[in-house]
Structure formats: C-alpha cells, structure tokens
C-alpha positions in Angstrom: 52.9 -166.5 87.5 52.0 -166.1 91.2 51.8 -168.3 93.8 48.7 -169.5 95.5 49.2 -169.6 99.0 46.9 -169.9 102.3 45.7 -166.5 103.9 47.1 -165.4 107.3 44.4 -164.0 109.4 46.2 -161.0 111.9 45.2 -160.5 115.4 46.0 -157.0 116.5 46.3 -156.0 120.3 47.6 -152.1 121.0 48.5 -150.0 124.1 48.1 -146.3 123.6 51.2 -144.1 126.2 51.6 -140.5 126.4 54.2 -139.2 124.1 55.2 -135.9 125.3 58.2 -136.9 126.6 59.2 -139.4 123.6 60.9 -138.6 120.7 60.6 -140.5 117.3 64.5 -140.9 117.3 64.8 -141.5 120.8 62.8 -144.1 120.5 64.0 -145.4 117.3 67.4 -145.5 119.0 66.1 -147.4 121.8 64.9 -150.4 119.6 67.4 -150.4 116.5 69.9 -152.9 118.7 67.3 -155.2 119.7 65.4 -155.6 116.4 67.4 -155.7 113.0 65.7 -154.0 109.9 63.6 -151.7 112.5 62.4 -148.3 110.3 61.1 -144.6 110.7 58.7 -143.0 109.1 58.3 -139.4 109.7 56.8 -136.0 108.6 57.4 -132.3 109.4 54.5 -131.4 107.5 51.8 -131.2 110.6 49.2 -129.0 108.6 46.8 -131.6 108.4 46.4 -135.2 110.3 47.1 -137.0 107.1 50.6 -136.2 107.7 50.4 -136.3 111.9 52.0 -139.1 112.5 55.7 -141.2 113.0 55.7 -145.0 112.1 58.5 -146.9 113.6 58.2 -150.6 112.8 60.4 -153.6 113.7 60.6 -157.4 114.0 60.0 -158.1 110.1 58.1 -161.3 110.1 57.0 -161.4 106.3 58.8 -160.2 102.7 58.2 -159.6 99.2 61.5 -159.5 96.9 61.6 -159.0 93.5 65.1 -158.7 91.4 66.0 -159.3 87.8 62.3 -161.0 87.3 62.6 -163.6 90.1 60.2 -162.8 93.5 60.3 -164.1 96.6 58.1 -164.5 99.3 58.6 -165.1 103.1 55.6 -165.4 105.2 55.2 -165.6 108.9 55.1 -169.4 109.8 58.4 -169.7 107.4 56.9 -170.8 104.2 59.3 -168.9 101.4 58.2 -169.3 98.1 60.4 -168.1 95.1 59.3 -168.1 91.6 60.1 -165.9 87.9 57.5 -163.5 86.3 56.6 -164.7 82.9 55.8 -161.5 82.0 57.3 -158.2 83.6 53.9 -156.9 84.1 53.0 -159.7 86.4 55.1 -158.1 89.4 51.6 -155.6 90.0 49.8 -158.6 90.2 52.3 -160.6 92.3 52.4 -157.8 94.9 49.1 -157.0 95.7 48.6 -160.8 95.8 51.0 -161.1 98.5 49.6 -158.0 100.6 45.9 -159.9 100.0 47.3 -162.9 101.8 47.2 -161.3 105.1 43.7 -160.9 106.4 43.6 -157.7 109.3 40.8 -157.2 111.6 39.6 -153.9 110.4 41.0 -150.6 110.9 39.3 -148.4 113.5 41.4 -145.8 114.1 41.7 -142.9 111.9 45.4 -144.0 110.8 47.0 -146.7 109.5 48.1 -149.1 111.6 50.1 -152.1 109.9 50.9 -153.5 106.4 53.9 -153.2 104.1 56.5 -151.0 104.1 59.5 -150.8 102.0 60.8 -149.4 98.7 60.7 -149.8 94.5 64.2 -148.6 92.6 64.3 -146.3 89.7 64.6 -149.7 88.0 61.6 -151.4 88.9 60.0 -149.3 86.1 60.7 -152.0 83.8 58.1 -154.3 85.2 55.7 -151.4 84.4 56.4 -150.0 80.8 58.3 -151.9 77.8 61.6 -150.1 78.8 65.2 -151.2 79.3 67.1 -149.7 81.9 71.2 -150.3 82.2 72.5 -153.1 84.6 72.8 -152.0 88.0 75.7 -150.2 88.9 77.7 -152.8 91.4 78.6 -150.3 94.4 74.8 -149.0 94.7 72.9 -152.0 93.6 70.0 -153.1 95.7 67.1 -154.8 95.6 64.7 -153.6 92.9 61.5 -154.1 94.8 61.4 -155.0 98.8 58.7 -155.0 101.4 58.1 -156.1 104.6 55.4 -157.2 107.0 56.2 -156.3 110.8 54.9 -157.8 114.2 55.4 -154.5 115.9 54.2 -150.7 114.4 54.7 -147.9 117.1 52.5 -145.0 116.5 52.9 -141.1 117.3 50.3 -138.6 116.7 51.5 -136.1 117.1 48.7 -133.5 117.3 47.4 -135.3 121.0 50.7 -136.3 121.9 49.9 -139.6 121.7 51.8 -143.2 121.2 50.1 -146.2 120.0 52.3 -149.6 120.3 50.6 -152.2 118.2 51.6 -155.9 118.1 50.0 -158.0 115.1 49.9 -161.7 115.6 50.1 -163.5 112.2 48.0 -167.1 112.3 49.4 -169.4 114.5 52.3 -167.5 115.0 52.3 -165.6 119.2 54.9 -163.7 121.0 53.0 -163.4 124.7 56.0 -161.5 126.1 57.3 -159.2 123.0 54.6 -156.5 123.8 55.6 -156.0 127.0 59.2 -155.8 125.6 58.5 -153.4 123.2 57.1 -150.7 125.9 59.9 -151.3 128.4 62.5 -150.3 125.6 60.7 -147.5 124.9 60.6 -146.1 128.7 63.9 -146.6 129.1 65.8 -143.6 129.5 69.0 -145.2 128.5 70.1 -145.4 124.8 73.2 -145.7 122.6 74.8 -143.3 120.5 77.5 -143.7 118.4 79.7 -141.1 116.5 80.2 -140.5 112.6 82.6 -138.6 110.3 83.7 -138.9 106.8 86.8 -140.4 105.1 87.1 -139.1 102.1 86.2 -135.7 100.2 83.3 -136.0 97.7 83.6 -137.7 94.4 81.2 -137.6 91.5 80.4 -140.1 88.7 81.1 -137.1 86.1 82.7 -134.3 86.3 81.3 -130.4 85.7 82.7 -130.0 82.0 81.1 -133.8 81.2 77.6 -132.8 83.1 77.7 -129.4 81.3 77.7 -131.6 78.1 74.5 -134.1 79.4 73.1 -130.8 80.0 73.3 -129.3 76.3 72.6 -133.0 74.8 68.9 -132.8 77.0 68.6 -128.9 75.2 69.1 -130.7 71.8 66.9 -133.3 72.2 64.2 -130.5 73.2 64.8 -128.5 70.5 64.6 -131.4 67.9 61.5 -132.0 69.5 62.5 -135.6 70.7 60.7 -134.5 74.0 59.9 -131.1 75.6 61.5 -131.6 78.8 64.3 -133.9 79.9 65.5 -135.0 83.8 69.2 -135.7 83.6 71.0 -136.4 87.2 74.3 -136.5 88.4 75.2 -138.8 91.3 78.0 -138.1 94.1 79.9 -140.5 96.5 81.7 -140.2 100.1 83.2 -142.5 102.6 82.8 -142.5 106.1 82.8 -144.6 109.4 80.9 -145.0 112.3 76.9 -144.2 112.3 75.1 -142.8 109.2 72.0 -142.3 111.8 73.7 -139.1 112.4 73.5 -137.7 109.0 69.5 -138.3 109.3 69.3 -136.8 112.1 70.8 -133.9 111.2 68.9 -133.8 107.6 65.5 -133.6 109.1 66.9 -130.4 111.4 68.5 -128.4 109.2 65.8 -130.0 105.8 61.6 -130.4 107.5 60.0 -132.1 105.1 57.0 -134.1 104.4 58.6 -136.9 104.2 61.6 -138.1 106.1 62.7 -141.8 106.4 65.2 -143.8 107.9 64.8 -147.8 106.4 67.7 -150.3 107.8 68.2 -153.0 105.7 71.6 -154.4 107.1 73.5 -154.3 104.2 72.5 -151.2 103.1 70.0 -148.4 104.1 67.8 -145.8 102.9 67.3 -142.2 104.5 66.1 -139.0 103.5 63.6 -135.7 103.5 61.9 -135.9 100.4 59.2 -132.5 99.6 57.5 -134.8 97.4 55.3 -137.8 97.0 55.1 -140.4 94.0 51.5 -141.1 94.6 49.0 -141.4 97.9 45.9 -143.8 97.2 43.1 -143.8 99.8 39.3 -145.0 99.5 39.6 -145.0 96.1 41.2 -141.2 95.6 44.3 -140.5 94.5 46.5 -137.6 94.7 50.1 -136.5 93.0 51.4 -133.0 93.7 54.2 -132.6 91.1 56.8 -130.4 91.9 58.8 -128.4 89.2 60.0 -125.1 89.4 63.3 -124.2 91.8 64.5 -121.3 93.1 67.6 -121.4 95.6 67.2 -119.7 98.9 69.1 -117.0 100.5 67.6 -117.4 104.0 66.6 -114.0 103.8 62.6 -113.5 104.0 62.5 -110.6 101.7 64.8 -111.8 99.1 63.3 -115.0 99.4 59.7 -113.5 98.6 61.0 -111.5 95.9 62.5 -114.9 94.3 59.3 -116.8 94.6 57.6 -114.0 92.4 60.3 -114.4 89.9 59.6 -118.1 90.3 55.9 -117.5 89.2 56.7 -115.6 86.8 59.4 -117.1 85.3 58.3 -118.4 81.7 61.0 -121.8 81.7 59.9 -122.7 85.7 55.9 -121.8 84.1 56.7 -123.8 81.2 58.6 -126.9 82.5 55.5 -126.8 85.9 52.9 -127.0 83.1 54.3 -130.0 81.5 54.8 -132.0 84.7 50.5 -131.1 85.5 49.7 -132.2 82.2 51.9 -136.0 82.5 50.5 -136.0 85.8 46.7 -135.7 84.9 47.5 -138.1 81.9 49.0 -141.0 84.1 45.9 -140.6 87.0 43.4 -140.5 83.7 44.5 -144.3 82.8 43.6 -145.6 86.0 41.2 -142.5 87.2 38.1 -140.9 86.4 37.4 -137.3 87.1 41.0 -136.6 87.1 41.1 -132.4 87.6 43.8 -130.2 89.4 42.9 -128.7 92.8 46.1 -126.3 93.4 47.8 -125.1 90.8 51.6 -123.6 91.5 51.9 -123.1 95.1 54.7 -121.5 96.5 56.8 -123.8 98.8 60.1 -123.1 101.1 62.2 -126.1 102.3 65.5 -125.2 103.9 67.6 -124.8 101.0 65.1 -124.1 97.5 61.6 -122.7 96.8 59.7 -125.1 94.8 56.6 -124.8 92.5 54.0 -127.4 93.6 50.5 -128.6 92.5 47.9 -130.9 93.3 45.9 -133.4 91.2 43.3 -135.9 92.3 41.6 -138.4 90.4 39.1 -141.1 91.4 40.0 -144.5 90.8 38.0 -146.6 88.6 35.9 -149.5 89.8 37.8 -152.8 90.1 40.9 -151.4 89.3 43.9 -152.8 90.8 45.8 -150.0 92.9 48.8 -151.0 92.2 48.5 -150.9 89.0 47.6 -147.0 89.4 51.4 -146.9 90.9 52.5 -148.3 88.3 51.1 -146.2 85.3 52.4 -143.3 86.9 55.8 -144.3 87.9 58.5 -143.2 88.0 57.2 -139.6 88.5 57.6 -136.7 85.6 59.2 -134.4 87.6 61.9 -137.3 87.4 62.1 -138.3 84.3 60.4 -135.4 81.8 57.7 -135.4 79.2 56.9 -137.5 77.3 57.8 -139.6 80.0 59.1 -143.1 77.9 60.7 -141.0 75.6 62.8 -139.2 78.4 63.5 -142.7 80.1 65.5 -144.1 76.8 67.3 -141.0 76.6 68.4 -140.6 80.6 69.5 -143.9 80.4 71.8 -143.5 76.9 72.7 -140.2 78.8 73.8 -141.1 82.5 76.6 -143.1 83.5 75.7 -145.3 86.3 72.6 -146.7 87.4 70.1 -144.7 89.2 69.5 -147.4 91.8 66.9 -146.1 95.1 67.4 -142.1 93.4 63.8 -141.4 91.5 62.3 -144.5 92.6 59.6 -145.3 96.2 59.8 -145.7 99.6 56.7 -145.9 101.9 54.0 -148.2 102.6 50.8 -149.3 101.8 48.0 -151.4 103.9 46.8 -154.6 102.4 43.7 -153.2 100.7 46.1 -151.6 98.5 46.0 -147.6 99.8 49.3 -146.1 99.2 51.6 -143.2 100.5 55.1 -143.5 99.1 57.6 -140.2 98.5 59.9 -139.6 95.8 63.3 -140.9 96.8 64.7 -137.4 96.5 66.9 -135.6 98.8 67.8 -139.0 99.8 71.1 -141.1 100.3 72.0 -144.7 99.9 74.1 -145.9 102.0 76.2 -148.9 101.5 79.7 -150.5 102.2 80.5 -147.6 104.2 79.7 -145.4 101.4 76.9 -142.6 101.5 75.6 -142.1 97.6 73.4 -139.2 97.0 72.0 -137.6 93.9 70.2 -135.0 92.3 68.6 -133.8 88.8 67.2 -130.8 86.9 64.2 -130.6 84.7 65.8 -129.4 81.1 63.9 -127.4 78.5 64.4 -126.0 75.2 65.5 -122.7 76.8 67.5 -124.2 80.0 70.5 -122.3 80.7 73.2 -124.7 81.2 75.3 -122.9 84.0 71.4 -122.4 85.7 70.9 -125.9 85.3 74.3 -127.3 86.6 73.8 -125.2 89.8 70.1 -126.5 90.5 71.6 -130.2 91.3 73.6 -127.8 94.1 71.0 -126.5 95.6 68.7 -129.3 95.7 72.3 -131.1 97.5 72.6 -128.1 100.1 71.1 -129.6 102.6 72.5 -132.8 102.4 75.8 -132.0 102.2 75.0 -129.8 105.5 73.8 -133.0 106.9 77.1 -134.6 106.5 79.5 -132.0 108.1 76.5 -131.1 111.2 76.6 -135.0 111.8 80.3 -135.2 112.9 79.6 -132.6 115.7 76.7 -134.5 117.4 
C-alpha cells in the first residue's frame, strides 16, 4: 500500500562563490560537525560535464526507509508515516510516490540541483524479482533501502571553478539564517582533522582453500550449463579507531574514479570509488556501461598496453564481456525501446586493473515508471552473472554472509525520477569500528581458479592502499 499524503511545494534560493580556492573535502570537513548525516558526492571523471560536478548535501529534512517490507516516511513539517508492502513489488511504487510529494520550482541550471540521495543494498533485490536472499548478516546489516531529502545541496563545477550553495525551503518550513550559515562555514579557513589507524590485521569470512572451492563450484555450475557465468565474492574485515574520512581520502588519491562517495549515516557509513554505474536515467534515456573483463596493472605504461591487448584478445574476458552486453540490452529492452550498444569494449585504466567497458542506451517507454527501469535491471550482471536469477539463487547457496551495501546503489535521483547511482564496488562499509570491504570475479566455464582467486586482489589493491596511506595523513 502507499500512503497518500499532501505535496510539499520547495522554494529554492542559491548563491553562486568562486571555488578555486575550495576543495570538495575541505569543505566537507568544514560542515560534517555542524550538520549530522552531511554527504559527498564526487567524480574524477571530468571528460564531459555530466560528470563535472561535487554534491555535498546536509541538514536531512525528509526520509524514505524501507526494511524487511515495512517503509517509513519522514517529511519536512514532521509528519512520519510507517506502513508494510503488501506486495514486494510495491516498494517501486512507494518510492517514486514519496519523491512525487515534493513539488520543485523547475530546474534551470544545467545540473541537478536537489532531490534524493541515498543507497539500495544487494538485498533490496527482493522487492524487485521473486528471489530470496539470506538474512542479513548482524555485523554489516543496514538499512535495505534509505534516502533522504536535504535543505542544503552545495554545488562545484568544476570545469568554471564555480560553487553553487542552494537552500530549499520545504512548505511552511524557513530557516532565514541557515544560508548565511552555510557560506560562513565554508570560508572559514579553520577545520578539524582527526587521525586514523587500524587495530587489527585483516580477517576474511572464508579462507583461500574454502574460496578456491566457491570458485570450482561456479565452474561446475557453468559447465552443467545451470548458467554461463557466475559472480561469487569474498568479503574481508578490519578494526580500527579514530576517523574512517581518512581512508576516503586517501582512496580517491591513490583510486580516480567516476564515482567516489562519502555517505554518513551515524551508525554506519558508506564510502568508496566505484568505475562503474548501475544505471543513469535522464529525459527519458537510459544508459548502463557494463564492465567485465580485468587485467591487473603493473604501473608500467608499456606493459600495461601490452596487457590491455591481451585483454581484448583474450577469449574468457571476450566471452564473459559479451554476456554481461547481452543481460544488459535484455534488462533496458523491458523498460526501453530502441535499446542498441554505442561503445563496445573500451579499454579502461584505474589505479590498480584495466577493465573492459561498454555502453548501452535505450529509450524509455512512454509512461513508464523509472524506477521501475532500476529495478528490472538490478542488481547489475557484472554482479551477479547471466542468466541473472539463476546466478542470484546460486551466490546466495554459495556465499557465507550477507552481501549487505557490496553489489547494491548509492546515488541520487531528482523527483521526476532521473537517476545516476554507481555500483557499490570498490567500496567499504563501515560500522562499529569495523571497515568491511569486498570484492567478486565473473566465473566462466573456462575460469582458472588461481586467475580467479587473484582478481578479488587486484580489484582490493587499492583499497587496502587506502588503509595503510590513511594512518600517515
């Protein structure tokens, strides 16, 4: 069921500042303390203006929370509203209901400049598809679906150099002195730091000899033709003290990617550098750009150009890539007409791996719900395998703890329903003083298992990095 409830008309007011002498995490640092559950959104990928821009939002005033089938709403004047799904398949309807309750004034500038952000787990796949997914695993279990609505968004392009501070008024709701707030934090030269370090070595949830085994299991089920490729992960653990900031910090130095995040949630967090996205939706257009095929680097240029030929031509990477294109042109097509792909393995190099990557579009069919377009292709192939539900029922029988935030969404999306969310890859977890990280590899019928074993290595490089570079800072 969802809730009826009455629409809250937003009144925007925005100050534009030149940003060459800000920083995203400078100035995240600078509003953290004073506003709980503030968040950074970031990219390294400057090729285009699509991906231009940092987001750093704070002062929450609105929430969507959906666990175990029961949602609950917040909303700016402090109405809450809490009801149960009759059907699973209702939470796509119950979302974009909430985001159509807030009424914007419309959107000149070429960005976006408010709406929801937050995150779906690798769980909330079972309000999508008839699927079960294992309990979640008590030490990283978090809320399966959670966005917010925020009274401040700052924005930095960061092609002109420019910072845009935007308060949003919700109804009756007015905060005549928070703007003002909001630009003297950010001019103040004065900020807190705090230090980090671990305090423990790293643990994982199974060891090499039991992973080796998952690994052969996914060949089987490949070869019996149960599917034709297979996404096993492994997860790993460590304790620490002091500020996790540090570790993100570091991660988007020594790991640029299109995607880095930092979400504060208080009892936990969310942060990462993710090459990938789950799905971006705008106008009506849709885009995923699988990525499967990996190389590790050598951080040499010409050995690292002879390995990305080797990745083209390598008939598993071609093999397992094709797959992923295909599931990815099949999940736009039920939501999507003229669904075609537009680049077809690209070479990529992140810090640590090359990656195969291509692009398919598809245009969204008239009166469809967008949401509902995110949820007929999650969680993404290049997560799960091919066919994609039969690879879901196995992973779970196969993995030993719950996936939680790892394969799952974070982003945002504006109330219209246009979407940009990454892959929570390359990402940790962080909760009770306990960073959780995890990685797969895409298994095939001729995956060699010490090959495969070593992939959830590389693809960890950098964050392990991240960890022992954040206690020197």
């Amino acid at each position: 069921m969802t809730i009826q409830i009455n629409p809250y008309p937003i009144i925007t007011r925005y100050k534009k500042l030149l940003a060459d002498t800000l920083t995203p995490v400078s100035i995240y640092l600078k509003l953290r303390d004073r506003f709980v559950n503030t968040i950074l959104l970031e990219s390294s990928d400057y090729h285009g203006n699509e991906n231009s821009y940092t987001y750093i939002c704070c002062n929450p005033v609105a929430s969507f929370k959906l666990n175990a089938g029961l949602v609950t709403q917040e909303f700016p004047d402090g109405a809450k509203t809490t009801f149960t799904l009759r059907n699973p398949k209702d939470a796509v309807k119950s979302l974009y209901g909430f985001a159509q309750s807030f009424i914007p004034e419309k959107n000149t500038f070429p960005f976006v400049t408010n709406g929801l952000f937050g995150h779906m787990t690798y769980d909330a796949v079972t309000y999508f598809e008839d699927i079960s997914i294992q309990p979640p695993s008590p030490e990283t279990d978090i809320d399966q679906v959670f966005y917010q609505v925020y009274r401040y968004v700052i924005v930095i392009n960061h092609f002109k150099n420019e910072l845009y501070i935007f308060e949003h008024q919700y109804g009756e709701q007015r905060d005549d002195n928070g703007f003002e707030q909001i630009e003297i934090l950010i001019k103040n030269r004065n900020f807190p730091k705090y230090d980090f370090h671990s305090t423990s070595d790293e643990t994982s949830n199974v060891t090499d000899d039991e992973m080796r085994k998952v690994i052969r299991r996914g060949i089987d089920h490949c070869l019996r033709g149960d599917v034709f490729q297979i996404v096993p992960s492994r997860r790993f653990s460590r304790h620490f003290q002091g500020d996790e900031f540090n570790v993100y910090r570091a991660l988007r130095s020594i790991n640029p990617s299109p995607y880095l995040f930092y979400f504060d949630y208080g009892s936990y967090k969310i942060f990462g550098s993710s090459p990938e996205k789950q799905i971006f939706i705008k106008k009506g257009q849709a885009e995923i750009h699988p990525i499967a095929g990996t190389f590790k680097r050598t951080g040499d240029d010409l050995a690292d150009a002879e390995a990305a030929q080797q990745l083209l031509n390598d008939p598993k990477e071609t093999a397992e890539h094709v797959m992923l294109v295909d599931l990815a042109r099949n999940d736009l097509s039920r939501s999507c007409d003229e669904v075609k792909v537009t680049n077809y393995k690209e070479v990529q190099y992140y810090s640590h791996v090359i990656h195969l990557v291509s692009k398919v579009v598809g245009t969204m069919k008239k009166e469809v719900n967008p949401l509902q377009l995110v949820a007929d292709t999650f969680p993404a192939g290049t997560l799960s395998g091919a066919p994609k539900h039969n690879a879901m029922k196995l992973i779970d029988q196969m993995e030993t703890s719950n996936r939680s935030i790892y394969g799952g969404a974070i982003g945002f999306m504006d109330f219209n329903g246009d979407f940009n969310h990454a892959i929570a890859i390359r990402t940790f977890l962080s909760k009770d003083n306990t960073l959780f990280f995890r990685a797969g590899m895409g298994v095939v019928a001729k995956s060699d298992v010490e090959s495969e074993l070593q992939e959830i290595n590389s693809k960890l490089a950098a964050l392990r990095q991240a960890i022992k570079v954040a206690e020197e800072i």
